[in-house]
C-alpha positions, 0 to 999 in steps of 0.5 A, a space after each residue: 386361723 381367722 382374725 378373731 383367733 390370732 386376737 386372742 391369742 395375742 393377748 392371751 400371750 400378753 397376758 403371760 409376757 405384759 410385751 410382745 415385739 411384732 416380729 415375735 408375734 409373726 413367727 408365732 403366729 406365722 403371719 407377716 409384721 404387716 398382719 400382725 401390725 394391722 391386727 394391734 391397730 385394731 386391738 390398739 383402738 378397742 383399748 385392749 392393748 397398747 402399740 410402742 416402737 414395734 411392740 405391744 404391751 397391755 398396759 399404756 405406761 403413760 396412763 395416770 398414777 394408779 391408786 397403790 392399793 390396786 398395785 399391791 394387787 398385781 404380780 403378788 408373788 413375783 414382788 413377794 420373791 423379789 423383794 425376799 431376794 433383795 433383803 438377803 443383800 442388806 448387810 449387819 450395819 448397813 446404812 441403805 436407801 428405800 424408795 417407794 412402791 409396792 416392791 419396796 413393801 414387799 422387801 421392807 416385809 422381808 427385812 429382819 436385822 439380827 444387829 443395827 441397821 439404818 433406812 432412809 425412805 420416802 416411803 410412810 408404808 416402808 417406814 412403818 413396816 420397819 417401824 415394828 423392828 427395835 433393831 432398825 434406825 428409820 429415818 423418815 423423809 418429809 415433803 409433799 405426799 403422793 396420796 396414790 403412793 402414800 410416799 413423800 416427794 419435793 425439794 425438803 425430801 431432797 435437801 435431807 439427802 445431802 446430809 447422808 451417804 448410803 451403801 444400796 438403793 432399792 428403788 421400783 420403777 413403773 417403766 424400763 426401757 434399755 435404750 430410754 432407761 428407768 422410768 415412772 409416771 411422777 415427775 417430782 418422784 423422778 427428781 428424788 430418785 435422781 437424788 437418791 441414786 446420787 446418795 447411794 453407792 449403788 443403785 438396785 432395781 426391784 421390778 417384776 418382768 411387766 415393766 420391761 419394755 415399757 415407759 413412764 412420763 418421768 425419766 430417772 436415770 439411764 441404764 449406765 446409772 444401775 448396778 443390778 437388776 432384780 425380777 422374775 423369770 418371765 423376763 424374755 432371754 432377749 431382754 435378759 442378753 441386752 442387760 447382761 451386754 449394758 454390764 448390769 448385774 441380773 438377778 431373776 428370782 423363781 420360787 425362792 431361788 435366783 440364778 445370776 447372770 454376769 460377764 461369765 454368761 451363766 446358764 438359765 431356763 426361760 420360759 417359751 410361748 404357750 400359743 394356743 391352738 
């Protein structure tokens, strides 16, 4: 196999896997970690892939705030799946807590409250998604809007909290790093969130399996501080293994179904490299 070809085929699993641990790489490929490590160098500084604690990954987590509608774009379905999960846990009468991001559109989208329900959001978009719903009480928060979330954030938004305690956080995240935490690129988006995990009985992550093993600028939160975890699956079963060990409540959602993982370690099917040859 010739350079150009492992190349390729590294980011062709990228494509599929968003990161890649080096020593993976090289029992794939059948090459040795210092092969593969000059083989990211070269990719890394052709700007077709990003290097991180002995991975790669195809996006570089510290890059500037994305505009949200070119988010609404990626990883349609698994978002769509995701959120559709997510809504099934909010309860007749509940009081809950949505921050922003396009996987909070989709489970605002996914909502349908046969009786009473409260939102609190930051979200514009969340809130008038909710909005068409006669049976949902939105409280909006007020602050400084982001213009590439289309979401509010700062102190006036965090003050509102303290007046509020709600059952479940739905939260998205850009970055989840099992050893640094949950992340996103907005500093004053972190500080909310920490309030709002503070406001909430338990916090649940929505996030689709590209933001494992990446980090953004602003840390929220620890792994200790989440309850639950929702993605696709095409999360990798290691990373799947270290959540169910850190006590997190794992839920991956695949064509409208989801198999949870717990303390009892239940079975489930992963998805295995596809190199091509």
């Amino acid at each position: 196999m010739t350079k150009e070809e492992r190349h390729e085929i590294i980011l062709d699993m990228l494509m599929q896997h968003s990161s890649l641990l080096v020593t993976d790489l090289a029992e794939q490929l059948n090459v040795s970690s210092v092969t593969i490590r000059k083989d990211l160098t070269e990719l890394e500084r052709a700007k077709k892939l990003y290097r991180n604690h002995g991975k790669a990954i195809l996006i570089d987590p510290y890059s500037e705030n994305r505009n949200i509608s070119d988010k609404e774009k990626l990883c349609v379905d698994e978002k769509r799946a995701i959120g559709s999960y997510a809504a099934g846990l909010v309860t007749p009468k509940d009081s809950i807590l949505i921050a922003s991001g396009t996987t909070m559109h989709a489970l605002a989208r996914s909502i349908s409250s046969p009786e009473k329900l409260t939102v609190i959001t930051a979200s514009l978009e969340v809130a008038n998604i909710l909005s068409t719903n006669k049976d949902i009480d939105i409280i909006q928060l007020g602050g400084l809007l982001r213009h590439s979330s289309l979401s509010v954030v700062g102190k006036y938004a965090e003050s509102a909290l303290s007046d509020f305690s709600c059952s479940k956080l739905f939260i998205g995240v850009d970055g989840i790093d099992l050893d640094f935490g949950i992340t996103t690129t907005d500093l004053m988006e972190a500080s909310l969130n920490r309030v709002m995990i503070q406001t909430a009985q338990k916090t649940i992550v929505l996030a689709d399996s590209s933001k494992f093993g990446r980090r953004g600028f602003s840390k929220i939160c620890d792994m200790e501080d989440v309850d639950h975890i929702i993605t696709d699956s095409k999360i990798s079963k290691a990373t799947a293994n270290r959540i169910e060990e850190l006590g997190i409540d794992l839920t991956i959602v695949e064509d409208r179904k989801s198999t949870r993982l717990n303390s009892s370690h239940q079975a489930i099917s992963y998805a295995v490299f596809c190199l091509k040859k």
